[in-house]
C-alpha positions as CSV (number, residue, x, y, z in Angstrom):
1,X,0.0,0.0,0.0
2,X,1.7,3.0,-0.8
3,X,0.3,7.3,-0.1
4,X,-1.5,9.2,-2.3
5,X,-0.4,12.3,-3.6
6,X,-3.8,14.3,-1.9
7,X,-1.8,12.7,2.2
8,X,0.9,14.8,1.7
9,X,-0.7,18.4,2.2
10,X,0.4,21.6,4.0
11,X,3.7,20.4,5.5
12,X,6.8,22.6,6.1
13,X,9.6,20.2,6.2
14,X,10.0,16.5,5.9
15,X,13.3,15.1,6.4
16,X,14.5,11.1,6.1
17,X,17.8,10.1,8.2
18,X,18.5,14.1,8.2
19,X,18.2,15.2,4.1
20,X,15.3,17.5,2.9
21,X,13.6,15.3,0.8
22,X,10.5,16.1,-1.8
23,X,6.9,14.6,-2.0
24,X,7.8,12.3,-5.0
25,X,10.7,10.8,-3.1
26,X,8.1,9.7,-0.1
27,X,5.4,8.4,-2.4
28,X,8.4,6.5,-3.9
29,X,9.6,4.9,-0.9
30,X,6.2,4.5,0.4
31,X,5.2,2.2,-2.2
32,X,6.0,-1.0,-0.6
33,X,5.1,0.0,3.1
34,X,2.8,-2.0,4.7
35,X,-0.4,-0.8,5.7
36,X,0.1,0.4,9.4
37,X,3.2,1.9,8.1
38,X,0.9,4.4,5.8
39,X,-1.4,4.9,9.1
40,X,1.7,5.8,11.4
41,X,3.0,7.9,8.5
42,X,0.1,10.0,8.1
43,X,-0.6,10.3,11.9
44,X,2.8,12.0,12.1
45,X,1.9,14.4,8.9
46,X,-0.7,15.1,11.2
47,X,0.8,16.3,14.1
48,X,4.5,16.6,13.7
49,X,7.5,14.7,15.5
50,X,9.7,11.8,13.8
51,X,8.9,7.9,13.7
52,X,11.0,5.1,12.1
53,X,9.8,3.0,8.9
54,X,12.1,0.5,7.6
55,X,15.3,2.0,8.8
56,X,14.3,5.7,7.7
57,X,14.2,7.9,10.3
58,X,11.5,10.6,9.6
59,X,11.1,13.8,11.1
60,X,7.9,15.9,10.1
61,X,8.3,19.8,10.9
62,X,5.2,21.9,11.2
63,X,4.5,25.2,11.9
64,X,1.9,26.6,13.6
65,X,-1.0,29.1,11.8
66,X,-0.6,32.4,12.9
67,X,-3.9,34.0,14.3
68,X,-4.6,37.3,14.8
69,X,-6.5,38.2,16.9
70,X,-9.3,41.3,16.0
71,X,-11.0,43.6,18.6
């Protein structure tokens, strides 16, 4: 089972074992995960914070909206 293009949304910065990497490069690697290796995956999209798949170490870097706030 591998992601679709549409999981990968409004991220700032994915890394793997430290490089910058693009949304083509995880949809490639992602193509023979196993399924609760998708789920994991795109719980950390999610939220943010680093998990290990197959002996890629991915770190998921999100920034937080800014609100203003309007009296």
């Amino acid at each position: 089972m591998k992601l679709k293009k549409q999981s990968i949304r409004d991220i700032n910065s994915v890394t793997i074992n430290g490089l910058k990497t693009t949304k083509d490069e995880i949809l490639h690697i992602s193509m023979d995960w196993v399924e609760n290796e998708v789920i994991l995956f795109k719980k950390i999209l999610r939220q943010g914070g680093t998990c290990k798949i197959r002996e890629n170490t991915f770190r998921v870097t999100k920034v937080e909206p800014i609100r203003m706030v309007v009296r």
